[in-house]
C-alpha positions as CSV (number, residue, x, y, z in Angstrom):
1,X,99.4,113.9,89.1
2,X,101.8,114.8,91.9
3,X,102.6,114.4,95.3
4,X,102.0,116.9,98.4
5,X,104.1,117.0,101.3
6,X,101.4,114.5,103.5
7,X,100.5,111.0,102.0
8,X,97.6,111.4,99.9
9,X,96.1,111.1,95.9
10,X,94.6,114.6,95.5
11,X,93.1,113.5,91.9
12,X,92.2,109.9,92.9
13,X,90.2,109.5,96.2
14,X,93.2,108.7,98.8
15,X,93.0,110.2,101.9
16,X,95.9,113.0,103.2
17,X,97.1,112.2,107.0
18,X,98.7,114.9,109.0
19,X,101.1,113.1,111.3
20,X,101.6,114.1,114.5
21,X,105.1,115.6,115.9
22,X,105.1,113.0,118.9
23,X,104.6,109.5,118.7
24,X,101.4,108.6,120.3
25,X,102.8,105.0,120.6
26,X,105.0,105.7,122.7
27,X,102.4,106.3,125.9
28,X,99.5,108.9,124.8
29,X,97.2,109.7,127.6
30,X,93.8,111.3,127.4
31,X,93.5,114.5,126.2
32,X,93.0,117.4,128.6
33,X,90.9,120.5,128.3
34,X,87.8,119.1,128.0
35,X,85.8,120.4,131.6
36,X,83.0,118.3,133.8
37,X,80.4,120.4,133.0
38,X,80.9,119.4,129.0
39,X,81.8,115.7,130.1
40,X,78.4,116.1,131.8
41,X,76.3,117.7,129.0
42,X,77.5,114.9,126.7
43,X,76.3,112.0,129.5
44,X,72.8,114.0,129.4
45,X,73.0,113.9,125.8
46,X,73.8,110.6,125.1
47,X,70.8,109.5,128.1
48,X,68.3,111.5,126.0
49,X,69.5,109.8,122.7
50,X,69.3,106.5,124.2
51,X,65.8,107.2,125.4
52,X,64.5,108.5,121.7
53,X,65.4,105.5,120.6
54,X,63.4,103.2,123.0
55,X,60.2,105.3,122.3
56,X,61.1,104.7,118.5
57,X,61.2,101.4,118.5
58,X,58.3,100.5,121.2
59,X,56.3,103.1,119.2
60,X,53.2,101.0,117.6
61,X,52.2,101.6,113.8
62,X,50.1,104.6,114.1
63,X,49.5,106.1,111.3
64,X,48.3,109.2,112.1
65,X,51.9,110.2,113.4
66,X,53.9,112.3,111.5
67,X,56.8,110.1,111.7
68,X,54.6,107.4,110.0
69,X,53.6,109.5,107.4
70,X,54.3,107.3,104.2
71,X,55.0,107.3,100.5
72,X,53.6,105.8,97.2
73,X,50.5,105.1,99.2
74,X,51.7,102.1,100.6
75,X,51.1,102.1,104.0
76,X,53.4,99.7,104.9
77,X,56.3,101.7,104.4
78,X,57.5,104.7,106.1
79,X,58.9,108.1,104.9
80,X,62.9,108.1,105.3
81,X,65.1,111.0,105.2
82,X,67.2,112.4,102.5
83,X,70.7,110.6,104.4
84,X,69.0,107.4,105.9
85,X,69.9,104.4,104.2
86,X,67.3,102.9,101.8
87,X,67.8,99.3,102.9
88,X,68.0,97.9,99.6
89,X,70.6,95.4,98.8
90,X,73.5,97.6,96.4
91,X,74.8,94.3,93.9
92,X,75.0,90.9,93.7
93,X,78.2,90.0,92.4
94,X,81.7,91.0,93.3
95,X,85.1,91.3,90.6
96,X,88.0,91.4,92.1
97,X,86.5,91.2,95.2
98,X,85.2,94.5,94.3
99,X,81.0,95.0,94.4
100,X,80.1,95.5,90.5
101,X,76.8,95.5,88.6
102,X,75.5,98.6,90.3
103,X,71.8,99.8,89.5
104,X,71.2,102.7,86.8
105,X,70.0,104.9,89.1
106,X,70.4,107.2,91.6
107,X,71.2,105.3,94.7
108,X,73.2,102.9,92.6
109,X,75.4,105.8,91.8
110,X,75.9,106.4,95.3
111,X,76.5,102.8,96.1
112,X,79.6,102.6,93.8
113,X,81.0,105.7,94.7
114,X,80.8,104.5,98.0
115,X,82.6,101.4,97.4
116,X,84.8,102.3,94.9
117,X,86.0,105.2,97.5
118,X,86.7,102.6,99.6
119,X,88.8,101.0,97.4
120,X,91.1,103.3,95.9
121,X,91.7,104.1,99.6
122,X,92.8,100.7,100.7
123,X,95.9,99.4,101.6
124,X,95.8,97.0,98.3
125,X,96.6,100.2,95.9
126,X,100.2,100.6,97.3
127,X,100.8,97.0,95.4
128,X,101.4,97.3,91.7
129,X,99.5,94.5,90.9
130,X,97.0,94.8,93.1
131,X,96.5,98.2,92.1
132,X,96.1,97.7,88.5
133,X,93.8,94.8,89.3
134,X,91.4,97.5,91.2
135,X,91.9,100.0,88.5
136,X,90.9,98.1,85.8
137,X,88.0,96.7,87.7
138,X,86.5,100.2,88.6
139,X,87.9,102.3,86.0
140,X,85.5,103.7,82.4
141,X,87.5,102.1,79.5
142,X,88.1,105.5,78.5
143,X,89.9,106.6,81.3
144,X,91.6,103.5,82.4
145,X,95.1,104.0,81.0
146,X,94.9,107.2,82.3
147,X,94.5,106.9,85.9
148,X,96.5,103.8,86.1
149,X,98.9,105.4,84.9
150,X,99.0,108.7,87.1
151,X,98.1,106.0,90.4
152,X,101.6,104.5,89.2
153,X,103.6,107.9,89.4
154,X,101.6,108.7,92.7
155,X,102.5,105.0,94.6
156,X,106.2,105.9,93.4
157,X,109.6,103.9,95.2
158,X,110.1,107.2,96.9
159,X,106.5,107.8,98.3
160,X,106.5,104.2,99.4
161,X,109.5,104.8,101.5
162,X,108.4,108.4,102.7
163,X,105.2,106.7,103.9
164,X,107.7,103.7,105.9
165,X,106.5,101.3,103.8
166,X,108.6,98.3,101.5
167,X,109.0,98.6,97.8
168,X,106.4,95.6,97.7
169,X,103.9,98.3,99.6
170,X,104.4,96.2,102.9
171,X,104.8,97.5,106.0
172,X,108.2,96.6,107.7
173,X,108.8,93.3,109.3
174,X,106.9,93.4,113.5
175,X,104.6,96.2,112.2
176,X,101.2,96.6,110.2
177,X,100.0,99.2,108.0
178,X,96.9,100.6,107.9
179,X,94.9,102.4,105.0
180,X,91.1,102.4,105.3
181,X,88.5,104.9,104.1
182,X,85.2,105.0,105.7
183,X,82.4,106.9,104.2
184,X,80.1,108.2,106.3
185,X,77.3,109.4,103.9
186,X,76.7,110.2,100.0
187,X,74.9,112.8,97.9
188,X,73.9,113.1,93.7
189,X,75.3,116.7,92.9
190,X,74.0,115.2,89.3
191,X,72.8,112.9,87.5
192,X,71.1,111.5,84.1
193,X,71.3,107.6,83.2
194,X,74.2,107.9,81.6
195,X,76.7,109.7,84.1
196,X,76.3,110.9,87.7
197,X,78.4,113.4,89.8
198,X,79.0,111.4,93.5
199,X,80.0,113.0,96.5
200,X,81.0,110.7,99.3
201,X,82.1,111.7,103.0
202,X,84.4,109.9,104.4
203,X,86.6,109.4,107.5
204,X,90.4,107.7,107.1
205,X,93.2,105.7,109.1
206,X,96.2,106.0,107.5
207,X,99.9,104.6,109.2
208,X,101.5,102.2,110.6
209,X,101.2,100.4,113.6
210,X,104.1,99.3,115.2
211,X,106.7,99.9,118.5
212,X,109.1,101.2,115.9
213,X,106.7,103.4,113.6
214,X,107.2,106.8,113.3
215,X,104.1,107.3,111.3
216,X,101.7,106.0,113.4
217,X,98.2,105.7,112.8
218,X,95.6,109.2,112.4
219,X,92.4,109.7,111.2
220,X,91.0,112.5,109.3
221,X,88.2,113.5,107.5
222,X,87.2,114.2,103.8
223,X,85.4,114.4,100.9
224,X,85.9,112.8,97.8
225,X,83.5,113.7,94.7
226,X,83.6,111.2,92.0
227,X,82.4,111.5,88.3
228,X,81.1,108.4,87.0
229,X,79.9,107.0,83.7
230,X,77.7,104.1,82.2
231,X,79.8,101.2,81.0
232,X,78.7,97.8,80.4
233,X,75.7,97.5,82.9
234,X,77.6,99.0,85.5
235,X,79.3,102.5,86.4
236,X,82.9,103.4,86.5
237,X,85.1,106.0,87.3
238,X,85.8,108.9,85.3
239,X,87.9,110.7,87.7
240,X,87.9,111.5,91.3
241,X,89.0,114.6,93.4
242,X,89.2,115.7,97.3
243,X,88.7,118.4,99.7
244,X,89.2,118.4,103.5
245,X,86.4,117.8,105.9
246,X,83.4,118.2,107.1
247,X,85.7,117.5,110.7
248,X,83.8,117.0,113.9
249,X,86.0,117.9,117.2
250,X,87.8,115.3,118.7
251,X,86.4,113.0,121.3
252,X,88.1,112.5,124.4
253,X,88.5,108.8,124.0
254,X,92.2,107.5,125.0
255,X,94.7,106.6,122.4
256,X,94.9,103.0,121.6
257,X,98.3,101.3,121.3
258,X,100.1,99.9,118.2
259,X,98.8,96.3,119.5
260,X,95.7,97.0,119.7
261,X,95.7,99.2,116.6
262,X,97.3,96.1,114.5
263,X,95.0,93.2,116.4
264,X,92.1,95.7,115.4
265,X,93.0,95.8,111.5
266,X,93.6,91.9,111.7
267,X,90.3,90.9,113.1
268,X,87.8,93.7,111.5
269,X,87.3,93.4,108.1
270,X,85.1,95.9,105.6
271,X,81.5,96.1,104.2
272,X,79.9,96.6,101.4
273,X,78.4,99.8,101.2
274,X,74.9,100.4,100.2
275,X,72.3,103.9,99.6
């Protein structure tokens, strides 16, 4: 393994921020070029959503809709879509503080991919301990010595400081640094009970917040695809690899300052993702 020019893990799941050229903290505005007639379309937009989802849900139970077509012949239950979440809880238990015991099958597959992307994308893996805690926890017995080892030369002295962060993986003293991965969606590219091919979508903040940062916070988007295996009730990681987007265009919401930014990462903690 080996590091780009950008912060990022190319072979393990972390996410690869392209920092700006100007410092956003230091008083971003909105951005410009967006026209009234868009601004407008968007409003409309957003009206017509809002309105589809009254209907839905003061819609009654009749079943001769085709939105209340159902499956199994139980009908109780409705048809869902290929993306919409199934509803069912993903584990039980937690190692680590890491969900584990994931179901042999398809949407468990999709659970832990989804978590464990979340994971190996947090803030914890720039720790040494932490990160060999996480590794261990998610990692096939196979392959653990493996990746903890290649995570070790990636989270290198030199990469920490690159990045503005202490040998420890801290962010400087005043400041807070931010490293989340947010997956927006998952697919089975394959599968049999024994392994499963993952890929997860995902959106990432990656910086740090601070009057003094000079690599503030940015998002981007990506896709991490994650080969799992069957180990002792539970799936692990094989390996893990990433390409850029899907990327939606940018909104035109204002930049937030490093106060908010840091009072935001404080107070909102993660989920537990589920299929």
């Amino acid at each position: 393994m080996s590091l780009g020019d950008e912060p990022g893990y190319p072979e393990t799941g972390h996410t690869r921020t392209r920092l700006p050229e100007s410092d956003p903290y230091g008083g971003a505005s909105r951005r410009g070029g967006r026209s009234s007639s868009r601004s407008l379309v968007t409003v409309v937009g957003v009206v017509v959503l809002l309105i589809a989802a009254i209907a839905f849900a003061n819609r009654g139970g009749d079943g001769d809709s085709p939105s209340a077509k159902t499956t199994g012949g139980n009908g109780s239950q409705p048809s869902t879509s290929s993306t919409a979440a199934s509803g069912t809880k993903p584990v039980e238990t937690k190692s680590q503080g890491i969900p584990t015991g994931f179901a042999q099958s398809q949407q468990g597959a999709q659970s832990a991919a989804a978590n464990y992307a979340v994971t190996l994308g947090s803030d914890a893996m720039f720790n040494t301990a932490e990160r060999h805690a996480i590794v261990q926890t998610v990692a096939d017995p196979g392959t653990v010595n493996t990746l903890q080892s290649g995570f070790d030369a990636d989270y290198s002295a030199d990469f920490l400081k690159k990045v503005g962060l202490n040998t420890d993986g801290t962010a400087p003293a005043g400041s807070t640094f931010v490293s989340r991965t947010l997956p927006v969606g998952t697919k089975v590219t394959s599968y049999s009970d024994s392994a499963a091919t993952v890929e997860v979508w995902c959106n990432g903040l990656f910086g740090i917040a601070g009057t003094t940062s000079t690599n503030p916070v940015t998002n981007n988007w990506f896709t991490v695809t994650m080969k799992l295996s069957r180990s002792g009730g539970d799936w692990k990681v094989l390996e893990s690899s990433q390409r850029t987007g899907p990327t939606p265009v940018t909104g035109d919401n204002p930049v937030s300052g490093s106060d908010e930014i840091s009072k935001a990462v404080q107070e909102f903690g993660g989920f537990t993702y589920a299929r």
